[in-house]
C-alpha positions in Angstrom: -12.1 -23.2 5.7 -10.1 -26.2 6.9 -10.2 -28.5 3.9 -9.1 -27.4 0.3 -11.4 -28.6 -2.8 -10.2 -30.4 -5.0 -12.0 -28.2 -7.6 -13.5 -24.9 -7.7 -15.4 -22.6 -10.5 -13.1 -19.7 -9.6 -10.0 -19.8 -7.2 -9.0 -16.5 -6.2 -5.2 -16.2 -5.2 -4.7 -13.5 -2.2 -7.0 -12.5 0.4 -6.0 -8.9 0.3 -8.2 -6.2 -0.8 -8.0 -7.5 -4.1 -9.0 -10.6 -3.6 -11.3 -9.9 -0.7 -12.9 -7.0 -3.8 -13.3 -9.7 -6.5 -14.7 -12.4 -4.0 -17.5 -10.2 -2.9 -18.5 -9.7 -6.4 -18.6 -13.2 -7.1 -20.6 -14.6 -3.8 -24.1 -14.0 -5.4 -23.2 -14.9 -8.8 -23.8 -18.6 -8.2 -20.3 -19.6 -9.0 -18.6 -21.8 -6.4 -15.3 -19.9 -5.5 -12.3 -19.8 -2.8 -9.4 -17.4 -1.7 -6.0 -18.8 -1.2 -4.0 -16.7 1.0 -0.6 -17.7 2.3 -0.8 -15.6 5.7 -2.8 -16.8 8.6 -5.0 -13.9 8.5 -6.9 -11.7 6.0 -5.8 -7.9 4.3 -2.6 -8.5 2.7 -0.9 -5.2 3.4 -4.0 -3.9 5.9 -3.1 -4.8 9.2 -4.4 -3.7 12.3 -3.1 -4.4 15.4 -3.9 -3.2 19.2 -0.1 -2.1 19.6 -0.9 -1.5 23.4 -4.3 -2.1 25.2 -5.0 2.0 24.3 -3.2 2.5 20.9 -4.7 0.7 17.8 -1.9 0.8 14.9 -2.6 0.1 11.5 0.5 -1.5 10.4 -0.1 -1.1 6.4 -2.5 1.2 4.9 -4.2 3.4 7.0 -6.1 6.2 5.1 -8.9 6.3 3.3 -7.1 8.0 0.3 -9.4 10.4 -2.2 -12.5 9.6 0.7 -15.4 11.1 -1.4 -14.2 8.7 -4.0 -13.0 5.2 -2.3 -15.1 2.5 -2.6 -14.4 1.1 1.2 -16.5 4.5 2.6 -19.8 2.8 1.8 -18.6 -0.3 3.0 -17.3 0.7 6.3 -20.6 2.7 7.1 -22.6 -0.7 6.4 -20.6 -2.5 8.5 -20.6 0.4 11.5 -16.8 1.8 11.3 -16.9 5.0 12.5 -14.6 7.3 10.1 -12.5 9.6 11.2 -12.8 13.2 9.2 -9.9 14.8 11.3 -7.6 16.5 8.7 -4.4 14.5 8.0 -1.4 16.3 9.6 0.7 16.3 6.9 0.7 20.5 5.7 -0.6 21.4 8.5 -0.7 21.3 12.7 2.9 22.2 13.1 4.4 21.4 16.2 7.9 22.6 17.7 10.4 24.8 16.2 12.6 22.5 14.1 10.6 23.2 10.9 9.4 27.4 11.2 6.3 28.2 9.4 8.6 30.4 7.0 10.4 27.3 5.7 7.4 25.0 5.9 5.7 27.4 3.2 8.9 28.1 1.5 9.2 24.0 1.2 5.0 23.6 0.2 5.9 26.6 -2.5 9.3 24.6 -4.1 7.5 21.4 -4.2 3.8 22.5 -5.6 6.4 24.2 -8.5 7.8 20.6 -9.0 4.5 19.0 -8.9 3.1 21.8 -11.9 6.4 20.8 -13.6 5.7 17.4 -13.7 2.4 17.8 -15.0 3.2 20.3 -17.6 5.5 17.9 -19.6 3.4 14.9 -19.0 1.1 16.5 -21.3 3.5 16.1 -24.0 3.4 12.3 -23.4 6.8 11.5 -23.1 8.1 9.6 -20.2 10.8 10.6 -17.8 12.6 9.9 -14.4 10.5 12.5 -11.9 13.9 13.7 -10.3 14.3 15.6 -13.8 12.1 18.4 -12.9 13.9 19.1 -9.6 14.5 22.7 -9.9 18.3 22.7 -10.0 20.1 24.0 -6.8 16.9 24.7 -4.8 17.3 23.7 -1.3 15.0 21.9 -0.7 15.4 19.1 -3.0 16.3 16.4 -0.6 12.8 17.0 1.1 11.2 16.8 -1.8 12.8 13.7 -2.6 11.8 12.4 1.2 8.3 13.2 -0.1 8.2 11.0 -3.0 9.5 7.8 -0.3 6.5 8.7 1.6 4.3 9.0 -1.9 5.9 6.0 -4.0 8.1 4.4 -1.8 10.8 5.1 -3.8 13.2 7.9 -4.8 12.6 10.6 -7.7 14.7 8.5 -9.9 12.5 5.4 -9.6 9.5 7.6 -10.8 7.9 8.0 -14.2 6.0 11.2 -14.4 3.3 9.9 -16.5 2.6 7.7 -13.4 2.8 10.4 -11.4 -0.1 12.2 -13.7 -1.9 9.5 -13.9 -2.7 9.2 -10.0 -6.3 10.2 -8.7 -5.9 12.3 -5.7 -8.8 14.5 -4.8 -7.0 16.1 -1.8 -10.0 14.1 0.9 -8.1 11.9 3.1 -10.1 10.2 6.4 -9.2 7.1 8.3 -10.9 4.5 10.1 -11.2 5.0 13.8 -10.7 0.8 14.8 -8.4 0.3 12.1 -8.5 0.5 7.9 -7.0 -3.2 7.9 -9.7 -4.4 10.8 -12.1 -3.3 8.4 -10.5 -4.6 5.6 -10.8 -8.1 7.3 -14.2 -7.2 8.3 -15.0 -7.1 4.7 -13.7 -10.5 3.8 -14.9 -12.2 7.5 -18.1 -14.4 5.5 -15.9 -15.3 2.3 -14.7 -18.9 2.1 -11.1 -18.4 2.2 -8.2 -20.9 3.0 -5.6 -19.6 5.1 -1.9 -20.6 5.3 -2.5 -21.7 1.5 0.3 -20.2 -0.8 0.2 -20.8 -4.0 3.1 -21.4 -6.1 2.3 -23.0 -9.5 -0.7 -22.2 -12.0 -0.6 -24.4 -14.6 -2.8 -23.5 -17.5 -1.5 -26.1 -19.8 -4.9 -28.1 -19.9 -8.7 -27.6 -20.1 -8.6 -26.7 -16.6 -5.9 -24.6 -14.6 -4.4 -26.4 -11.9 -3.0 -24.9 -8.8 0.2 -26.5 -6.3 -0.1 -24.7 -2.8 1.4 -25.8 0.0 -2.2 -27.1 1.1 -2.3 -29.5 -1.8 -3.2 -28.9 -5.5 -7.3 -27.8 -6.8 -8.1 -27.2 -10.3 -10.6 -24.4 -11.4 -12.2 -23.3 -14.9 -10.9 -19.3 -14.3 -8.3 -17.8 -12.1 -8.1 -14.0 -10.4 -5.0 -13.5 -9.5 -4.2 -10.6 -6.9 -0.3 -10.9 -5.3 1.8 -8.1 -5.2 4.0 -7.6 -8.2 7.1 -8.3 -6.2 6.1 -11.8 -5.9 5.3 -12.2 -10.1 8.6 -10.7 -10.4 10.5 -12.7 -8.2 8.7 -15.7 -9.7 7.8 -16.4 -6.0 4.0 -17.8 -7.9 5.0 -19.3 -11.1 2.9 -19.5 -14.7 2.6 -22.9 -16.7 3.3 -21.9 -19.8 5.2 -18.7 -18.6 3.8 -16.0 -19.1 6.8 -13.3 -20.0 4.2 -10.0 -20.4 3.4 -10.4 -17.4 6.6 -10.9 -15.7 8.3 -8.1 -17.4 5.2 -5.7 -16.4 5.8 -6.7 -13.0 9.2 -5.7 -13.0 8.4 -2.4 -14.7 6.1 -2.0 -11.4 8.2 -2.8 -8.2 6.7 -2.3 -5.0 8.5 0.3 -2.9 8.5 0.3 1.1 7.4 2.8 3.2 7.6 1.5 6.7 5.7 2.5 10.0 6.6 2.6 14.0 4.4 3.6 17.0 5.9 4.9 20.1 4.3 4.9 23.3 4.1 8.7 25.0 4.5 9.4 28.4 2.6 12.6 29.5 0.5 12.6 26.4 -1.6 15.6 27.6 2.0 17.8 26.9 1.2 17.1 23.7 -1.0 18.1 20.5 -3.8 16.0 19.3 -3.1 15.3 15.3 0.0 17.4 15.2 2.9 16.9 13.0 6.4 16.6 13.8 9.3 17.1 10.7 12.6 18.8 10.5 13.9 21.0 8.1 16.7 18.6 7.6 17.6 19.4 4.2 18.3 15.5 3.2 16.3 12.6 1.6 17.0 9.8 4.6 14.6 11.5 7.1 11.0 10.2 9.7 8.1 12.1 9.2 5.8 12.3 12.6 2.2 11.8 13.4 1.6 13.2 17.4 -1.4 11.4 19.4 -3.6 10.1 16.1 -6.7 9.5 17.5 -5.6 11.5 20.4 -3.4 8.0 21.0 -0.6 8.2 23.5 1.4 7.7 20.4 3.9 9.0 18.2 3.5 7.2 14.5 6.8 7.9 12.2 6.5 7.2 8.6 9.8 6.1 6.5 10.3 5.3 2.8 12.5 4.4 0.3 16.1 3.0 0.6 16.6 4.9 3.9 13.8 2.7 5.3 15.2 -0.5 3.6 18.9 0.4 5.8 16.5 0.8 8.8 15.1 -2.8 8.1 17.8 -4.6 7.1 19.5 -3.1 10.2 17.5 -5.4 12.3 14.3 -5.4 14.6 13.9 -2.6 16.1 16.1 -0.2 14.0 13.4 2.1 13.0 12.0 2.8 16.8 15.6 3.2 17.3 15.8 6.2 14.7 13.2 7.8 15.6 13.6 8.2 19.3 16.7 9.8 18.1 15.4 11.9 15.9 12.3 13.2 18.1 14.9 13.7 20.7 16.7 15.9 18.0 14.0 18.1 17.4 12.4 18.3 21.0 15.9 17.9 23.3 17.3 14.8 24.7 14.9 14.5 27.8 12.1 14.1 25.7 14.1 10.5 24.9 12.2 8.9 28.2 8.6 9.6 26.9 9.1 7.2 24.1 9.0 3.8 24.5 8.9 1.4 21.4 5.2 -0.7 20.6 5.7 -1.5 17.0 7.6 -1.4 13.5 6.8 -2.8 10.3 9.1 -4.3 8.1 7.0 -5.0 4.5 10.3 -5.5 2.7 11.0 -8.5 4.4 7.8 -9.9 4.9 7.7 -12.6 1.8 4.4 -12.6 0.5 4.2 -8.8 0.1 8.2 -8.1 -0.2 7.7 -4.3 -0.4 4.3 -1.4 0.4 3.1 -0.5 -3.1 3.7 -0.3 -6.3 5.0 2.7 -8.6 6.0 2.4 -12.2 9.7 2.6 -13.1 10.5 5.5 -16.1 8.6 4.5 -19.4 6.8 1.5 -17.3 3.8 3.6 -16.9 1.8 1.9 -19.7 2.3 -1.3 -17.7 -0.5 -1.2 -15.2 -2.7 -2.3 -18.2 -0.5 -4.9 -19.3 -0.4 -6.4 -15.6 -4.3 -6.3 -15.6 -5.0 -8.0 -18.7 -6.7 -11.2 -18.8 -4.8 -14.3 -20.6 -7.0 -16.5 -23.1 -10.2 -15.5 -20.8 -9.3 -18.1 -18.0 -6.7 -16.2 -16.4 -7.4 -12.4 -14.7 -5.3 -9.8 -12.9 -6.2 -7.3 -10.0 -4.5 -5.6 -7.3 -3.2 -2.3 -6.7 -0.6 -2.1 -9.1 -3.5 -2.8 -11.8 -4.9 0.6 -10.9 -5.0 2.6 -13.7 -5.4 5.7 -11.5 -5.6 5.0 -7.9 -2.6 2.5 -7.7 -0.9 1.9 -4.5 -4.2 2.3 -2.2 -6.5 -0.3 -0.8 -9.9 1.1 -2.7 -7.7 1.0 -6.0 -6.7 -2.8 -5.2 -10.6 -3.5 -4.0 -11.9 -2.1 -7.1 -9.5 -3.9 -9.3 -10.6 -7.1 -7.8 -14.3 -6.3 -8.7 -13.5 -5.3 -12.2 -11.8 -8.9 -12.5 -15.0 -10.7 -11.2 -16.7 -8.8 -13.5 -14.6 -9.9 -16.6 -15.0 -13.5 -15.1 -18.8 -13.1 -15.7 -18.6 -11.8 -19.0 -16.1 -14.3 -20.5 -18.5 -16.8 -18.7 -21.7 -15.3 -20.1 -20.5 -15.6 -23.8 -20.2 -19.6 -24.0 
């Protein structure tokens, strides 16, 4: 859209899934409605890009997470994705000797004991920091911890376990073969959406809400808004009246990164399809490895938590850096000149997501519902971190959205 209205029924602030989700549920409503998004492009924290002419990389999200249950399987077969049913390589597929099958079971034994821990005292209902139910002493506690970067994008000690408990997961994980953010923007390609629009005021002072972007300023009658909690924390969008719930629900659900690379690989043939590369290396600040996704020439690594926030604030190329070196670790130094860097993401620094996904802090677990809340029916809430149970994914942010469209309806259908 090149021009900005200067009023709207419903403006909808962030063309990521959220936004994209409650958009699509409001385009046959007969509603007039528009998507502010302050990147130049569409999927918030989907993004696909062709890191080489043969290697698409999804920067962001990039599985279809509980599959028999995510909303964007439907939608990718009606707009002819072709999914990808390949079993995820994180248990199994092996490859190389610097994790032995022994301690690879030993490790899945020590950390389904923590998981059945964790759910055992959630029942009770009180809250507590997940690195509680460590087993004390066990050795493989650090790897566990490197699990829950991966998972939450945070540590054990940033964790509430009734989060934790609360998360959907039915174990069904497929991916999308051109890319989960490609069909993420696919999704959103016939909305009216204005791009390179961030918003930064909402003003809901008056009889209508008025909205400063760096486009210019529109008023609208109801407002969904969908930007990453980092940004309601940081007060990086503001509230007119403020709006201290939210903010403090916000905070008590901070994105965490989890950051991505791709590698080209020389002599990919030498190599598994869908194999998985990790050491037994006994500490927290650690890669995980996905060999030839797709059957790519590609090596993906996966990082989390504060050992991915060093890598980024080490600079551009940090993280391809690492985990050459630790590839080269596991598979000897010559393997070094197979790997060639493509591309790195760095979510913490990017400003208008400023982390991956959201996990609740210890006793912030209730706070997903506060977040999602709607203020004095003109004001509504979506995004992942408004998931009650399938937070941090792309089918729990597109659902959100639609629940919000559909709260806009019925606060509109009872005047």
């Amino acid at each position: 859209m090149s021009s900005l209205p200067s009023t709207i029924d419903v403006a909808i602030i962030g063309a990521g899934a959220a936004g994209l989700g409650a958009a699509n549920a409001l385009k046959d409503s007969g509603l007039s409605s528009i998507v502010l998004e302050a990147r130049d492009r569409l999927g918030g924290r989907a993004h696909t890009v062709m890191a080489a002419p043969d290697v698409v990389f999804d920067v962001g999200c990039g599985w279809l997470h509980s599959a028999d249950m995510n909303s964007f399987v439907p939608i990718a077969e009606r707009l002819n994705f072709e999914i990808n049913k390949d079993l995820p390589p994180w248990r199994e597929r092996a490859y190389g000797k610097a994790f032995p099958q022994a301690d690879r079971d030993e490790f899945v034994f020590a950390l389904d004991q923590f998981y059945d821990r964790i759910e055992a005292a959630a029942v009770r209902g009180d809250d507590a920091p997940a690195n509680l139910f460590l087993e004390p002493g066990n050795r493989w506690n650090p790897m566990i911890d490197a699990i829950s970067t991966y998972v939450n994008g945070c540590e054990l000690d940033q964790v509430s376990i009734l989060d934790v408990d609360a998360y959907e997961d039915t174990n069904v994980n497929w991916r999308v073969r051109r890319g989960y953010g490609a069909l993420i923007a696919a999704y959103g390609a016939e909305l009216p959406v204005a791009l390179n629009c961030e918003a930064r005021l909402i003003d809901h002072s008056g009889k209508r809400i008025r909205i400063e972007t760096s486009r210019g300023t529109l008023e609208a009658d109801k407002v969904i808004v969908t930007v990453p909690t980092n940004l309601i924390a940081d007060e990086a969008i503001r509230f007119s009246p403020a709006l201290p719930d939210k903010l403090d629900a916000a905070r008590g659900l901070p994105l965490g990164l989890a950051d991505k690379v791709t590698l080209a690989l020389a002599e990919p043939e030498t190599m598994p399809k869908e194999g998985n590369l990790r050491g037994a290396t006994m500490r927290t600040e650690m890669g995980t490895y996905h060999i030839r996704p797709f059957g790519q020439p590609c090596i993906e690594g996966f990082f989390g938590g504060r050992f991915a926030q060093a890598l980024e604030d080490a600079g551009d190329g940090a993280i391809a850096a690492h985990s050459i070196d630790e590839i080269a670790g596991f598979l000897g130094n010559d393997f070094r000149r197979k790997l060639t860097p493509l591309r790195e993401s760095h979510w913490a620094h990017d400003p208008f997501a400023r982390g991956s996904y959201s996990h609740a802090l210890p006793g912030h677990a209730d706070k997903r519902a506060v977040l999602a809340a709607p203020v004095d029916g003109r004001l509504f809430f979506a995004g992942e971190a408004t998931s009650p149970h399938f937070f941090s994914t792309a089918h729990g942010a597109r659902d959100s959205g639609e629940r919000a469209a559909k709260e806009v309806l019925v606060e509109l259908a009872r005047k």
